[in-house]
N, C-alpha and C positions, 0 to 999 in steps of 0.2 A: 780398243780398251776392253780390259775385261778384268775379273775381280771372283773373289772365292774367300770362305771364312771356313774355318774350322772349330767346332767347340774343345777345348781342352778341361779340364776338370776344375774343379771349382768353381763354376759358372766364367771360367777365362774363354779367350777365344782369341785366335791370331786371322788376321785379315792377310791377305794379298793382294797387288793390284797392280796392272800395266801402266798405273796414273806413271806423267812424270814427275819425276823429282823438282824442287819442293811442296809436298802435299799439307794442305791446314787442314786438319776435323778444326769443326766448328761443335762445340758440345753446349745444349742448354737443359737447364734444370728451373725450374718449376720453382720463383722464391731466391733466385742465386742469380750472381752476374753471369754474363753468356763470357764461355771463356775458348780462345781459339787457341789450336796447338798445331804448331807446324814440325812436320816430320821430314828430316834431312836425308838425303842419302847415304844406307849402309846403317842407318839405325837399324837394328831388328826387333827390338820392341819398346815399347812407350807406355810407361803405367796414368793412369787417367785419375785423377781422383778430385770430386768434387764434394769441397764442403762450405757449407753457408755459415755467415755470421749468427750467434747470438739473437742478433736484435731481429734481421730476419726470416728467423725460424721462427720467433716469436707472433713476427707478424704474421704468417700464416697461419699462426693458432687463431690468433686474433680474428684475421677473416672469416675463419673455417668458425667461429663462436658467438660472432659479432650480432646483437641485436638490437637496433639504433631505435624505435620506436618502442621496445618492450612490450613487443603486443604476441609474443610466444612461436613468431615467426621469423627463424633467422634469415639473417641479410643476403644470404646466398641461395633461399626460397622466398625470398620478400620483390616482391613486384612492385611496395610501396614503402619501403623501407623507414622513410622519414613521419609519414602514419602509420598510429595505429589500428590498425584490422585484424582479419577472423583468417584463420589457418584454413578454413573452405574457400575463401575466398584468396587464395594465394599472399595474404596477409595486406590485401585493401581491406578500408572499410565499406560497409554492403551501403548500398545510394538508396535517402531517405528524399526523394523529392517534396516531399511536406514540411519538412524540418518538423517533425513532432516526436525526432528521439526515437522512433518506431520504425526500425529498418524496411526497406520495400517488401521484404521476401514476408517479413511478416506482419506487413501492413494490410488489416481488408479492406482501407480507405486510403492508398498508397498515394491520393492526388489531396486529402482532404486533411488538415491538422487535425489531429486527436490525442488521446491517451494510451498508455499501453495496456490499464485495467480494460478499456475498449478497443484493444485489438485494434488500434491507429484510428479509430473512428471517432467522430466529436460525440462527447457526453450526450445519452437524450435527455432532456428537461422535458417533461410532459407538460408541466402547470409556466415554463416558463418565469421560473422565477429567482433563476439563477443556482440553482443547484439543483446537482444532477439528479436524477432520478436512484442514481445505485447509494447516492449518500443523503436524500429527501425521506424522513420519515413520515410526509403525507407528500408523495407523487402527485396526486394529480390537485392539491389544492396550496396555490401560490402562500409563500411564507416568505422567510431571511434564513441567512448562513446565523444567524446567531437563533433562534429556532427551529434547527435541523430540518430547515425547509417547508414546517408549518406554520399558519397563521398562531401569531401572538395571543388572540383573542377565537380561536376557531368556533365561527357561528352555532353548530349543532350544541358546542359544549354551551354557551350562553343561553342557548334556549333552552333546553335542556334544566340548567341548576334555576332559570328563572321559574319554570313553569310548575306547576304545582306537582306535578310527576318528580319533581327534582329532590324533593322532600320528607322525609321520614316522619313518622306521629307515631307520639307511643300512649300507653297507657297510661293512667297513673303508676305515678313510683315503679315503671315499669323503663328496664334501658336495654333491652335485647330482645327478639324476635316477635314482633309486630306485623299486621295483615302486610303490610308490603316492604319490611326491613330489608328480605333477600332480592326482592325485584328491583329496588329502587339502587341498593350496593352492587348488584350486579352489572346494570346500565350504567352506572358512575366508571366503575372497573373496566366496561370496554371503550369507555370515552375516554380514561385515561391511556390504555394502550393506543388508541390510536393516533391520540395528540400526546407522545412524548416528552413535549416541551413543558406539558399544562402542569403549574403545582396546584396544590388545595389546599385550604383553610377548612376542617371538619367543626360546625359550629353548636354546640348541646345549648336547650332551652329547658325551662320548667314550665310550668303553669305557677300561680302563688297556691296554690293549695300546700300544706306545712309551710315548714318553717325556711326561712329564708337561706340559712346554713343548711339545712336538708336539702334544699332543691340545689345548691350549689354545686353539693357533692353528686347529684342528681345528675346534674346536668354533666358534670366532667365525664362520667360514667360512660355516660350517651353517646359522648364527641372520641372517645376512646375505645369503646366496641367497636363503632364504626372504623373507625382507623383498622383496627385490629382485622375486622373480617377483611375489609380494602388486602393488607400485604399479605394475609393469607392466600388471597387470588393473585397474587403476582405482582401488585403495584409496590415500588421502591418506596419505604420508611420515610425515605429524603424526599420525597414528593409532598410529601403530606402532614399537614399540621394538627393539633386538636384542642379544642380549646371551650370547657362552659362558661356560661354565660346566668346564667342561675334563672332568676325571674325576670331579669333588663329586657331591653329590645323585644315586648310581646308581641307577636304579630296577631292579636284578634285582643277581645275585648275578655280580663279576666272574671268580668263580673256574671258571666254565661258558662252552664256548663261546655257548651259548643264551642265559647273563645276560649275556655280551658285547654280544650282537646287538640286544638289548632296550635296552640302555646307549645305544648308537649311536644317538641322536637327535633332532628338536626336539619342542618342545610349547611350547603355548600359553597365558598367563595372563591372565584381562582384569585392566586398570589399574582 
């Protein structure tokens, strides 16, 4: 047996061969039925020509385009075709042995459920009280999810407005800058930033010295500075209430200059 090809121009080419007669080419295309041709004795050439249906050609568009999970990796580079996954990952999805939605690769607790704001790791709670520490505006003292994780009542602030330190006194017919106005609004102010939750009642008194409409307006005054200097240091409007009281509720005896003095003042109640 032996065999020789020629190329002739336009990419033609005539074969020769000591086969015997009847010879089949078996010819396949890629997308096309396989098609055989048998060459008879004394033919001297046989033109070939393969063409695919339609539908097809189609389909190999279709394969060659095809991306069955929609996860941006087509079906002919997809190792997982039917999930969706990550084009590094040859279009699997990357293995979360925690199930906490935090892939392994970028889990630093790949064995432990967590969050993704913690890098797959579980929330810390310092104070244990159910909220985490990155969303607790007192960390380390147990509260509720409905008090941003501080106590409702937080002890420093109660002692605090109870104690006689909690308190303002003023002069008479006097409503702004008294021996401990700024010490006592200042301490209030950081008690409020640190308890978030806390609101206030800002509450003005008189002494009866004048007249009962004079101390009124007296009194509003009082409970209204105070407020006033409060948001000027930072504390929210909406925290904070203000409200006189004129001569009512005396806390000492009016009939003493000394239970006058003690009269004269604001204090504070949480809402």
């Amino acid at each position: 047996m032996s065999s020789k090809k020629q190329f002739l121009t336009d990419g033609a080419f005539e074969v020769t061969t000591s086969f015997d007669y009847p010879l089949e080419i078996i010819i396949t295309k890629k997308g096309c039925e396989r098609r055989v041709i048998k060459i008879k004795k004394g033919e001297t050439y046989i033109d070939v020509i393969m063409e695919c249906e339609a539908a097809t050609i189609e389909q190999i568009i279709i394969d060659k385009t095809l991306d069955t999970d929609a996860d941006g990796v087509l079906d002919v580079n997809d190792k997982c075709k039917d999930v969706a996954g990550d084009k590094e990952n040859e279009g699997c999805p990357w293995p979360d042995d925690d199930n906490d939605g935090v892939a392994n690769k970028d889990d630093a607790c790949p064995n432990e459920a967590g969050t993704a704001a913690d890098k797959g790791c579980p929330s810390v709670d310092a104070d244990g009280d159910g909220v985490a520490d990155k969303d607790d505006a007192c960390p380390n003292e147990a509260g509720t999810a409905a008090t941003q994780g501080c106590p409702a009542n937080p002890k420093a602030m109660v002692d605090f407005l109870q104690n006689v330190e909690g308190t303002i006194l003023f002069t008479a017919s006097n409503d702004v800058q008294e021996s401990n106005y700024n010490t006592v609004i200042s301490s209030v102010s950081d008690l409020l930033k640190k308890y978030p939750n806390v609101k206030l009642q800002i509450e003005g008194y008189a002494s009866s010295d004048g007249s009962k409409g004079y101390n009124q307006k007296l009194s509003n005054r009082r409970a209204a500075n105070v407020k006033e200097a409060l948001v000027q240091m930072g504390i929210e409007a909406s925290r904070l209430s203000d409200v006189g009281f004129g001569e009512e509720n005396p806390k000492d005896n009016n009939a003493t200059a000394a239970g006058r003095a003690n009269n004269r003042r604001v204090s504070f109640t949480m809402q």
